[in-house]
Steps between C-alpha positions, in 0.01 A plus 500: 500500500582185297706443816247493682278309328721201477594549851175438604410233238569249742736233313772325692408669825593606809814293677390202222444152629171498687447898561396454125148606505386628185511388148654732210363744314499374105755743377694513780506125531872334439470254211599177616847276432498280209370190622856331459699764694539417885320685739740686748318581836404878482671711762355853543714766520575656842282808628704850441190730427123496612198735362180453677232615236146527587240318247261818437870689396562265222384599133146368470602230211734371716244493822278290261815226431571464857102474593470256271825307627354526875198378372656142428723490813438278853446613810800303571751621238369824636601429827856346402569810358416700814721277702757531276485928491530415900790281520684794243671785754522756204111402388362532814671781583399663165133497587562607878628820342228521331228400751382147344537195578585129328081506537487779224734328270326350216729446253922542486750434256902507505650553163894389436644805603360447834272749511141400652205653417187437788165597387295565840087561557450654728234299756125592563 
């Protein structure tokens, strides 16, 4: 579970650069470089494994953490994020198997072993 918890915290997200639509959870945020070490650009790992979980599956402390997380996010981070689950083959394909779309997404996460973790709602 603690796999999936982090997964769907939300930190360094989805593809990186501007796909980056949520802001960390506190304890699974990365603590930042000393302030005299150089910043290398991040580069996320590449895609090997997707799970598509659906929000009302999740354990209900972790539910509350990524509520609270949506509850602070744009309509426009939300929508680069969708965009960026499109432009993904293995995403989109992911929730095609399942019946969803990049509409039901509302929150993904890809950890360093590549695996990514979308958290769908399902609409209406």
């Amino acid at each position: 579970m603690r796999m999936i918890m982090l997964a769907a915290a939300g930190a360094a997200f989805i593809l990186a650069g501007p796909a980056s639509a949520q802001a960390p959870i506190p304890e699974a945020a990365p603590k930042p470089p000393p302030a005299s070490a150089p910043q290398a650009p991040a580069t996320p790992p590449a895609i090997k494994s997707v799970s598509v979980v659906d929000l009302d599956e999740l354990p209900e402390a972790t539910r509350g953490q990524i509520n609270e997380l949506l509850a602070t996010r744009t309509a426009d981070q939300l929508e680069r994020l969708r965009k960026a689950i499109e432009t993904a083959p293995v995403a989109k394909a992911a929730l095609d198997a399942k019946g969803l779309t990049a509409r039901d997404v509302v929150i993904a996460q890809i950890d360093d072993a590549g695996e990514l973790t979308i958290v769908t709602k399902k609409a209406g």
